[in-house]
C-alpha positions in Angstrom: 18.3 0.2 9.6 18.4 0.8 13.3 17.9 4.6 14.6 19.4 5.8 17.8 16.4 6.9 19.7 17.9 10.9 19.2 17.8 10.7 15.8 14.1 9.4 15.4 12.7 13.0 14.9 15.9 14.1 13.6 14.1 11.6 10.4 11.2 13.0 10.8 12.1 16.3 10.3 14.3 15.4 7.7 11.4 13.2 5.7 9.1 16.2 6.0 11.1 18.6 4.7 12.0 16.2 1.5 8.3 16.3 0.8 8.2 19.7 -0.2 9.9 19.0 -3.3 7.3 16.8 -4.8 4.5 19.0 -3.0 5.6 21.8 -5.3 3.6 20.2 -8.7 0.1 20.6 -6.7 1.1 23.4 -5.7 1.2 25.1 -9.3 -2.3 23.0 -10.0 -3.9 25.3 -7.4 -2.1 28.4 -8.5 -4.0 31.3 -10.3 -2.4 32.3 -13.2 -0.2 35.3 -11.5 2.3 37.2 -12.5 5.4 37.7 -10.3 3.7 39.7 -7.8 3.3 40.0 -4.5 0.2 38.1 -4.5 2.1 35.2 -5.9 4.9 35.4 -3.3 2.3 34.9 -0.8 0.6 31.9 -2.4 3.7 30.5 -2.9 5.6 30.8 0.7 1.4 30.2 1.6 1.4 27.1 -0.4 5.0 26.0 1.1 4.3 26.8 4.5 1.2 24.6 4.7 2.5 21.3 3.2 4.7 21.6 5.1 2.6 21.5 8.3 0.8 19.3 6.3 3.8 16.7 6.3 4.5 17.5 9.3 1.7 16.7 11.2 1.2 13.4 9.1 4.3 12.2 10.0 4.2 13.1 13.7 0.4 11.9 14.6 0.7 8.1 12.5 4.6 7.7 11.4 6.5 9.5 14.3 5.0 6.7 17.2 5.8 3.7 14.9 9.4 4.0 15.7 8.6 4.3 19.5 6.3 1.6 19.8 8.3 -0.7 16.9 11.8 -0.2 18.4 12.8 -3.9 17.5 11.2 -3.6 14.2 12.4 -0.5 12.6 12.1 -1.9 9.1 8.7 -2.2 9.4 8.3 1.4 11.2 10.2 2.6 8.2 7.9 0.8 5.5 4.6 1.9 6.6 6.0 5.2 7.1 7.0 5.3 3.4 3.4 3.8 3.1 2.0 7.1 5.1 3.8 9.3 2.7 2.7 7.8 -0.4 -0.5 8.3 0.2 -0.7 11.8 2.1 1.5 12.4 -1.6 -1.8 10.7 -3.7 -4.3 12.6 -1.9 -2.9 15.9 -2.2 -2.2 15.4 -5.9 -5.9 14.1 -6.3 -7.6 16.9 -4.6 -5.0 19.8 -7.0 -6.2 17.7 -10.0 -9.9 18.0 -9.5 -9.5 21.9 -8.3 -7.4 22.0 -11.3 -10.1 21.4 -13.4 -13.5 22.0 -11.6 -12.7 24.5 -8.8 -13.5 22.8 -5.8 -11.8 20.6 -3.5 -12.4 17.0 -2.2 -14.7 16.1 0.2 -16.8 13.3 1.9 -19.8 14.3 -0.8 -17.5 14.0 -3.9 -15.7 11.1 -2.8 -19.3 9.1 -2.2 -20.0 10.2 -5.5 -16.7 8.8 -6.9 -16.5 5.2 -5.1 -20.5 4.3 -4.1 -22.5 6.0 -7.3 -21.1 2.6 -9.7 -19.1 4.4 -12.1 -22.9 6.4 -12.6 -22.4 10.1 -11.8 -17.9 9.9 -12.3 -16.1 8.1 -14.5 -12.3 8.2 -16.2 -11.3 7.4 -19.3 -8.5 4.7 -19.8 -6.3 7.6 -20.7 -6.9 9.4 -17.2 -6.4 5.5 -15.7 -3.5 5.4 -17.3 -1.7 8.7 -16.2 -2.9 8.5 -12.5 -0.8 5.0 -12.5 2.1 6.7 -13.3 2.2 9.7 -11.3 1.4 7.0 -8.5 4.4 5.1 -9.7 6.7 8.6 -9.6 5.3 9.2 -6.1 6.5 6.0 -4.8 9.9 5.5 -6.3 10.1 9.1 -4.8 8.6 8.7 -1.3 10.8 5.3 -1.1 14.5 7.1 -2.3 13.4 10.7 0.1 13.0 8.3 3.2 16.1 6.3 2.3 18.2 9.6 1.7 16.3 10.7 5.0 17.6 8.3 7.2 21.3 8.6 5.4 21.3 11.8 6.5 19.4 11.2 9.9 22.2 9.3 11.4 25.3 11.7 9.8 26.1 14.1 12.3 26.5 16.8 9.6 24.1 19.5 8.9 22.3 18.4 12.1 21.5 22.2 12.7 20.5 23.4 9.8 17.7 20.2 9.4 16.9 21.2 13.1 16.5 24.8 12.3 14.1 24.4 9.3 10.9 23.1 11.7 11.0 26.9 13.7 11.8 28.8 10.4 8.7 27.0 8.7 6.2 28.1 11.4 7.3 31.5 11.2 6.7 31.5 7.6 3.1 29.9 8.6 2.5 32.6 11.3 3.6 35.0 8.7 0.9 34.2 5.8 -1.5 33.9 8.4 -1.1 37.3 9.5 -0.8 39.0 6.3 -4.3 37.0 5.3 -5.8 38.2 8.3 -4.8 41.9 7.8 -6.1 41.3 4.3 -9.3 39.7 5.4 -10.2 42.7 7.7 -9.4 44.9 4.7 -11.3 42.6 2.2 -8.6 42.0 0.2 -10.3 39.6 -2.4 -7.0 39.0 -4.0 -5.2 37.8 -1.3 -8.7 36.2 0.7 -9.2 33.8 -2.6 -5.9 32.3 -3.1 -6.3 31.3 0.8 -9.1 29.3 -0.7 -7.2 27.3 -3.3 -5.2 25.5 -1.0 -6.6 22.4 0.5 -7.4 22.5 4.7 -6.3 25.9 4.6 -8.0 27.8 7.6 -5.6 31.1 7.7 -6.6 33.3 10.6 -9.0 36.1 11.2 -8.5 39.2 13.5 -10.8 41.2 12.3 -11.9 42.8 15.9 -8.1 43.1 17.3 -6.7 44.6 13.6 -10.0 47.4 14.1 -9.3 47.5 17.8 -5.6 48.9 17.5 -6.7 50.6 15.1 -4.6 48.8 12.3 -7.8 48.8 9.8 -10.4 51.2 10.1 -14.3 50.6 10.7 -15.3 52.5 7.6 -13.1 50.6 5.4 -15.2 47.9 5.4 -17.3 45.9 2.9 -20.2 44.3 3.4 -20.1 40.4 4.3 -22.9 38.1 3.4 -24.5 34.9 4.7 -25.8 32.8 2.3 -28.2 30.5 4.4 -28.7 30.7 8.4 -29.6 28.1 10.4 -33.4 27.0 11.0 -36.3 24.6 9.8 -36.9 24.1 5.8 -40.1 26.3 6.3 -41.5 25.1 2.4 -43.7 25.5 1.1 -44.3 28.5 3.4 -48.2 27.6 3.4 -50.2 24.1 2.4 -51.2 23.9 -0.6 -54.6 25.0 -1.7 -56.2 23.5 -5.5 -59.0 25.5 -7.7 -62.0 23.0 -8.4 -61.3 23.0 -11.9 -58.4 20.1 -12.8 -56.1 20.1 -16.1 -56.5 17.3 -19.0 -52.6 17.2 -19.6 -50.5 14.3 -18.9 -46.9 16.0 -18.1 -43.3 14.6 -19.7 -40.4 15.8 -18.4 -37.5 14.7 -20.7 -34.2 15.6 -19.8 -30.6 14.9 -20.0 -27.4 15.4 -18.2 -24.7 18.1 -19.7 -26.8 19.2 -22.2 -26.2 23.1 -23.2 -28.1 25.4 -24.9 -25.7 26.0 -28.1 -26.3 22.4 -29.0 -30.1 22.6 -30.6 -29.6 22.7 -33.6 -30.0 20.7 -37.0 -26.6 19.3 -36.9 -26.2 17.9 -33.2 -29.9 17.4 -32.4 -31.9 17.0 -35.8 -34.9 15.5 -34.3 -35.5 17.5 -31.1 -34.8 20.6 -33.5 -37.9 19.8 -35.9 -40.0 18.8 -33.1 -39.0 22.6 -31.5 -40.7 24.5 -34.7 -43.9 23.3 -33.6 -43.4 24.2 -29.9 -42.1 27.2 -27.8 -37.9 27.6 -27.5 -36.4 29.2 -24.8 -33.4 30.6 -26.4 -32.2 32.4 -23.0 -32.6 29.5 -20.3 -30.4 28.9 -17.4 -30.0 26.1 -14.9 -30.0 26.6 -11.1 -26.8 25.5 -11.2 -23.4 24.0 -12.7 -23.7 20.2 -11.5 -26.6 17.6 -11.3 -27.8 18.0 -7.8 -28.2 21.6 -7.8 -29.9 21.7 -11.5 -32.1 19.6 -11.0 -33.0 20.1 -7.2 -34.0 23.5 -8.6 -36.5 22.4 -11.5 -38.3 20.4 -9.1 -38.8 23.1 -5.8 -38.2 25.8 -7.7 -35.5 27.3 -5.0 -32.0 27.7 -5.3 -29.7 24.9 -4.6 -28.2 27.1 -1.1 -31.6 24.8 0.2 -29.9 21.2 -0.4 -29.1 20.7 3.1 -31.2 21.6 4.6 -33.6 19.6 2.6 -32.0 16.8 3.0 -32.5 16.9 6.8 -36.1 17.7 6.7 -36.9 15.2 4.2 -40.0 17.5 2.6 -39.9 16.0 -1.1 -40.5 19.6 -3.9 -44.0 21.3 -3.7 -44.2 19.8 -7.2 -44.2 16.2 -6.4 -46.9 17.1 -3.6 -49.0 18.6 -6.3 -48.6 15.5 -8.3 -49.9 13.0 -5.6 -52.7 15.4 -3.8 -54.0 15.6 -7.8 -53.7 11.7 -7.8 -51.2 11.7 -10.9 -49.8 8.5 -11.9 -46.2 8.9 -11.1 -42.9 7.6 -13.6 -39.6 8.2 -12.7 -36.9 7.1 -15.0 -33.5 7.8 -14.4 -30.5 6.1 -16.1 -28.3 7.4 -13.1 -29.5 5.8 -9.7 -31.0 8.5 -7.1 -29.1 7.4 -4.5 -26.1 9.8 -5.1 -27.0 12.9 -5.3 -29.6 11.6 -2.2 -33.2 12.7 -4.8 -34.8 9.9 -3.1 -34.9 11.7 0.2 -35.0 14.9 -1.1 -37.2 15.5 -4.4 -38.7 12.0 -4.6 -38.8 11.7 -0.5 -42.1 9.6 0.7 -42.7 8.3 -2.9 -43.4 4.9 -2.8 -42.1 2.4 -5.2 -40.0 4.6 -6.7 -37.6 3.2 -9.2 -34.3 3.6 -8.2 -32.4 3.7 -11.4 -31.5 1.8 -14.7 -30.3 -2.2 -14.5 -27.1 -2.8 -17.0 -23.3 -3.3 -16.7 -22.9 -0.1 -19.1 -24.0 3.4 -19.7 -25.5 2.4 -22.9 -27.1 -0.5 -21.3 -28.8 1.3 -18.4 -30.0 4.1 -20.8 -31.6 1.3 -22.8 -32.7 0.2 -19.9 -34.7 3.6 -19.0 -36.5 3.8 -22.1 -38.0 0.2 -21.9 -38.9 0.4 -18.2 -40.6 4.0 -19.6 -42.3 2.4 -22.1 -43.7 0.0 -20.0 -45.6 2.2 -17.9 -46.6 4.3 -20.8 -48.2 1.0 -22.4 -49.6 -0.3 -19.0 -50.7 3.3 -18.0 -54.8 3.9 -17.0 -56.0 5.9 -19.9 -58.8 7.1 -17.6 -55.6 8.6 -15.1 -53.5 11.5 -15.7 -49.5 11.0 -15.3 -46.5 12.9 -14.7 -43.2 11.3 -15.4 -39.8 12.6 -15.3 -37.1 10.9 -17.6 -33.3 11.9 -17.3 -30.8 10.5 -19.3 -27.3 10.1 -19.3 -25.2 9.1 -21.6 -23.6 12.8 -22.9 -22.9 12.7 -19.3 -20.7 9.9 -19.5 -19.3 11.0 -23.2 -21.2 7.3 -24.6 -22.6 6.3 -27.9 -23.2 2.9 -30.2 -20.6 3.3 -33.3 -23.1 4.5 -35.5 -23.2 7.6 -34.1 -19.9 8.2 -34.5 -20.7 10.9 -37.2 -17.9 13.7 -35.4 -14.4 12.7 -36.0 -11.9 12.5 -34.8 -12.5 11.7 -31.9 -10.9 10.3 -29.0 -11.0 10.0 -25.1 -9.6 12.6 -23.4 -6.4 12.3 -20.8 -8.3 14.6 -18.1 -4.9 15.1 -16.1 -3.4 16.2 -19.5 -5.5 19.0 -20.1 -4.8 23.0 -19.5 -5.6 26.0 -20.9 -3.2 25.3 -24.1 -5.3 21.5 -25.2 -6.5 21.0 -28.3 -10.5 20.6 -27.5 -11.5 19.2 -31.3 -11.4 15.7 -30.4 -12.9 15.7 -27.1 -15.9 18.2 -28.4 -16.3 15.4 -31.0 -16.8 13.1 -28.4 -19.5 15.1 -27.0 -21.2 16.0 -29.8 -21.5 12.2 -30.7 -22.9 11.4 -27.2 -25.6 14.7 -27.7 -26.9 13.0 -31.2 -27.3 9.7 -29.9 -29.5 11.4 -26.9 -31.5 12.9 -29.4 -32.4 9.7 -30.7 -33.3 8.4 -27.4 -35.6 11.8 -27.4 -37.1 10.4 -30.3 -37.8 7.1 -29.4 -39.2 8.3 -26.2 -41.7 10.7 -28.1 -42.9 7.9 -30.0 -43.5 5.7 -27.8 -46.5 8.7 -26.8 -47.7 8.6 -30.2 -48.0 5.0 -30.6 -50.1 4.8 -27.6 -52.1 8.2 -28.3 -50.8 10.6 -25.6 -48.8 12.5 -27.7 -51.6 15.2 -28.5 -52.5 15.7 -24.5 -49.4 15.7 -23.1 -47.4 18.6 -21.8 -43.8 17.9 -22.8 -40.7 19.8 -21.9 -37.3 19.0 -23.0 -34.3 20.6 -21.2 -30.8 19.7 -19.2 -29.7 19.4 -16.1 -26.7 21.8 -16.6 -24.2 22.5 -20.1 -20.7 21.4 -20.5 -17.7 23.8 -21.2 -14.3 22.9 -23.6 -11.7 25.7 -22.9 -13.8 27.4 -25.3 -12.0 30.9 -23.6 -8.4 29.2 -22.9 -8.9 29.1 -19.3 -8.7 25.7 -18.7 -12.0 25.5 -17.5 -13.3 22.3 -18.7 -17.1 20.1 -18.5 -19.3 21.4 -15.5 -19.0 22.4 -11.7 -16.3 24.6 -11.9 -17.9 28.0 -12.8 -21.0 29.7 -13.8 -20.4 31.0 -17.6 -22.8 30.2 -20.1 -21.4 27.3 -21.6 -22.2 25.3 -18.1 -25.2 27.0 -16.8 -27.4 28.1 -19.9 -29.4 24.8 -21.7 -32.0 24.2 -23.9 -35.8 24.6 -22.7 -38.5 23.4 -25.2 -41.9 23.4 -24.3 -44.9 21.7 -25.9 -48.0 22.3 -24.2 -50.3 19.8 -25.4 -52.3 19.9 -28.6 -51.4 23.3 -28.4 -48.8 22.9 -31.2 -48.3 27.0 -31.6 -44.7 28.1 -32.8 -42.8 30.5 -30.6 -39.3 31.7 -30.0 -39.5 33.3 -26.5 -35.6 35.3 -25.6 -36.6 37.0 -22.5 -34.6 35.2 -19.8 -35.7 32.2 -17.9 -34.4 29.7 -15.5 -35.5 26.5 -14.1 -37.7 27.6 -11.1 -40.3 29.0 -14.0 -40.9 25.4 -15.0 -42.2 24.0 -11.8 -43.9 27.4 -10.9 -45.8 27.4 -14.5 -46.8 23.4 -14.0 -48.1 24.4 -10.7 -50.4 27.2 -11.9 -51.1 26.1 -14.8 -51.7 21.9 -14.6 -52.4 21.3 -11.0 -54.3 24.4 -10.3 -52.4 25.8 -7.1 -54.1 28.9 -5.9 -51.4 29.8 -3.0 -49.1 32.9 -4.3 -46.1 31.3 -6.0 -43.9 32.8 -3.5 -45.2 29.8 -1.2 -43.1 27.4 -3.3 -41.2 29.0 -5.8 -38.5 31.7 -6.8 -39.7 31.1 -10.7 -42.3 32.8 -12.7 -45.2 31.5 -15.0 -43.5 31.1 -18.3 -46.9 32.3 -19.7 -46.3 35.7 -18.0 -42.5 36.4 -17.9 -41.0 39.8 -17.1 -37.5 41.3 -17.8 -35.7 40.2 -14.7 -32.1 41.5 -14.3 -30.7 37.9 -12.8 -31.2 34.4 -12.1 -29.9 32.6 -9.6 -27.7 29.7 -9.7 -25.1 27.7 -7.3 -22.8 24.8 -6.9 -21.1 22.7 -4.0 -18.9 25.6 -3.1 -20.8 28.8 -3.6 -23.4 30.5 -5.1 -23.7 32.9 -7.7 -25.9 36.1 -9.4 -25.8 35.8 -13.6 -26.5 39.0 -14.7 -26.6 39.8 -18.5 -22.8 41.3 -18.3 -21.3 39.5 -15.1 -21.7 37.0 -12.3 -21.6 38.0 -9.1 -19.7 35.0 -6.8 -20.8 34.3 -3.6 -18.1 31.7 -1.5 -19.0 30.0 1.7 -17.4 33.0 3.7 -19.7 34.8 2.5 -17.6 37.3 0.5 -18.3 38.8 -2.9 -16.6 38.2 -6.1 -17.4 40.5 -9.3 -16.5 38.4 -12.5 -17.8 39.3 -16.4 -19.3 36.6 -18.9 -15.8 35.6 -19.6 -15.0 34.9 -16.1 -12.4 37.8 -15.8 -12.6 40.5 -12.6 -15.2 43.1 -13.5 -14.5 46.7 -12.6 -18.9 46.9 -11.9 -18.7 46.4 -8.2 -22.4 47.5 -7.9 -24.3 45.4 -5.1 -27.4 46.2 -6.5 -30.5 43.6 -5.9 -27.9 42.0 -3.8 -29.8 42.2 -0.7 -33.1 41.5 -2.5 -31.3 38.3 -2.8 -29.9 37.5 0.5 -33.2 37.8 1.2 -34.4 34.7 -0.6 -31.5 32.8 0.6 -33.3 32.9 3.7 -37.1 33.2 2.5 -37.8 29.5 3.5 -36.1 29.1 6.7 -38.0 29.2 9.9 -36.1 30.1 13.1 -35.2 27.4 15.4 
């Protein structure tokens, strides 16, 4: 197992180059679906180019010094090498699977989500288990033979050259793509700037000033480039908050649960919540702030759009809304089955509240959402009758696709294989699944609005039912499955029902809303805020709605404009995407309202 000290990198070179092979099935998770094209040429030598710089670097920075420093104990250099490639191999074909199916890439935030949230906010099937084991297996019994063929070939003095050569050909091909994706940036060429995006680490070059310069792309060819959110101090709400004299009667119940959409009120999935609906106001055109958790329901409680996480975070402010629930002296419930911890609502939303519960106590999901309704009940029962309260219950079981067995009314159904799906699955099964999960949470609903009635709050109590975000199953053969990975209806619009008190009037409302109305409405209508909405909220008064031609929504990644016939993307460069209802390129290009809405990306920042 010994290596001449000349053919060391010879190894290397020749280890890195045999990783390309394997490379090539994430590859094709991150492709587009192209055509043979010259945009696919360049994602593919793109794609190629990088892994292998990707390997390359790997194996120079950690494998590459093992052999220097271990020169008596080259077996061991040559195991923990293998050990280095198996798991540079796992990441990269974790991080294609989750772009795969949700369109964003790994990071530090998902990954916290993933190992320190308890199973709570992800979870896998055994199925997905299952499959991950043995593509792990494939990768090792393939890292192991590469290496072994790899040093074969590293001491054989043939092909010496050609191995040698491949290192300068591959940075020319790097150099290459990087300069073709910097011509097309200063052109704004979106369909070669967006595939740059689908490859992991992938920070092509811009020359935007030298290509204008020379002269190579002129000034006037230009589009405009946006910035989302600038830099300064979370300047909310923009002035303190002022109360009228007179206060409101109504205790306020917000129920709501994660992956909910709109589509699934009805008698069929949601008999209960449906009857209690005809004698309360529906929403039949509501939209989240957002495709995932954090971002929905950051904006139902400040009423902004979820560009403002961050920086929220860092200041700690907790939503106008929870500030106008202590100055008013509102007993305060928070039931969660999920903990708060991950997405961080404690410091955000819930920041400076104290005793706030934390989350739901149980080994399972089923347990835990139990759990939430007792510890609900609880304070309902031991609740000052003479004190208003406000309380905010979020389930999560359709969340984490759970249910007892007798609610297993949709069949089949079956746990789904999430590494087996694409645009060609068979959805029936795992939409059974789901629709099991949604009718066991409207039970929960039930048992949660009876618990008002049995201790006679149900008559003054504002309640609201509503989601966090909807769910989507290939419904348009996309492969665009569950939430976070785009902005169509079936992930962004949910159900909103609104029972205002003994004020049991039947309404069907379709003009569009979106989350920010709720908090702005319970401001100005419960806790009496005078100060201009605009202090605290993007939202309107669901009492006094007008046509608007968008809401506003966003996820980890970017941000986006839902219009009534497209979305208009917004990525973290800052460049525009024009997409219809269905998700496919829209020829309207129109940047109407658009700076209108950079605007508010900015509203409630104060300069440094």
């Amino acid at each position: 197992m010994f290596l001449p000290l000349q053919h060391k990198f010879k190894f290397i070179l020749i280890l890195v180059l045999f990783n390309i092979p394997l490379a090539f099935y994430p590859l094709f998770l991150y492709a587009p679906n192209l055509t043979f094209n010259g945009s696919s040429v360049y994602f593919l030598c793109a794609g190629v180019a990088h892994f292998y710089l990707y390997f390359f670097l790997i194996n120079l920075v950690l494998a590459y010094p093992l052999f220097l420093v271990l020169k008596n104990k080259m077996v061991l250099a040559f195991f923990i090498t293998c050990l280095i490639n198996i798991f540079a191999h796992i990441i990269l074909l974790t991080d294609a699977h989750v772009f795969y199916l949700y369109r964003f890439h790994l990071s530090f935030a998902m990954l916290d989500l993933f190992f320190n949230a308890g199973g709570e906010v992800i979870s896998l099937s055994t199925q997905t288990i299952l499959a991950i084991v043995v593509k792990v297996l494939v990768i090792i019994f393939y890292v192991i033979f590469a290496s072994l063929f790899a040093l074969y070939l590293a001491q054989n003095k043939n092909h010496k050259r050609f191995f040698v050569l491949v290192l300068p050909l591959m940075i020319v091909l790097y150099l290459s793509v990087n300069f073709i994706h910097a011509l097309s940036m200063a052109k704004q060429d979106l369909a070669i700037i967006n595939l740059a995006n689908r490859l992991p680490l992938y920070k092509p070059l811009t020359m935007n000033s030298f290509l204008r310069k020379f002269g190579i792309v002129a000034q006037e060819g230009q589009n405009e480039k946006f910035k989302v959110l600038e830099s300064g101090y979370f300047d909310y709400p923009k002035k303190p908050l002022e109360y009228e004299d007179v206060s409101s009667k109504y205790n306020v119940l917000l129920l709501l649960s994660d992956s909910l959409r709109a589509d699934m009120l009805n008698a069929t999935n949601m008999p209960f919540t449906t009857e209690f609906a005809k004698n309360a106001s529906i929403y039949t055109n509501h939209y989240s702030s957002s495709n995932s958790t954090r971002g929905g329901i950051f904006g139902l409680f400040y009423g902004l759009p979820p560009s403002y996480w961050q920086v929220a975070l860092t200041s700690g402010k907790s939503a106008a809304l929870i500030q106008a629930v202590k100055d008013q002296n509102y007993s305060l419930g928070v039931f969660t089955t999920a903990n708060l911890y991950k997405p961080e609502f404690h410091q955000t939303i819930f920041a400076g509240v104290e005793n706030l519960r934390m989350g739901s106590k149980g080994e399972t999901f089923l347990e835990r959402e139990e759990n939430t309704i007792e510890d609900f009940h609880k304070f309902i029962q031991n609740h000052d009758k003479n004190k208003r309260f406000f309380s905010f219950v979020f389930l999560d079981n359709i969340h984490a696709y759970t249910f007892p067995d007798e609610f297993a009314r949709f069949k089949p159904y079956s746990s789904i294989n999430h590494l087996s799906l694409n645009a060609q699955s068979d959805a029936s099964e795992y939409f059974n699944l789901y629709q099991n999960a949604v009718l066991y949470t409207d039970s929960n609903f039930k048992k949660i609005i009876e618990i008002l009635k049995e201790n006679q709050l149900y008559e003054n109590t504002i309640i609201i039912i509503s989601a966090d975000h909807g769910e989507e199953f290939n419904e348009d053969k996309d492969n665009h499955w569950g939430h976070n990975s785009d902005f169509k209806d079936y992930q962004v619009k949910i159900p909103l029902i609104v029972k205002w008190g003994e004020q049991n009037k039947s309404a069907t409302i379709h003009t569009k809303t979106s989350v920010y109305d709720i908090s702005t409405t319970l401001m100005q209508e419960v806790f009496r805020v005078k100060n201009n909405s605009l202090d605290y909220s993007i939202g309107e008064n669901l009492f006094h709605l007008t046509n608007r031609p968008y809401v506003l929504a966003g996820s980890y990644t970017e941000n986006a404009v839902i219009e009534d016939e497209r979305i208009v993307l917004i990525n973290a460069l800052g460049l525009l995407e024009f997409k219809d209802k269905k998700y496919q390129d829209s020829n309207n290009t129109s940047k109407k309202n658009l700076f209108e809405i950079f605007e508010i990306f900015s509203r409630y920042l104060k300069k440094e």
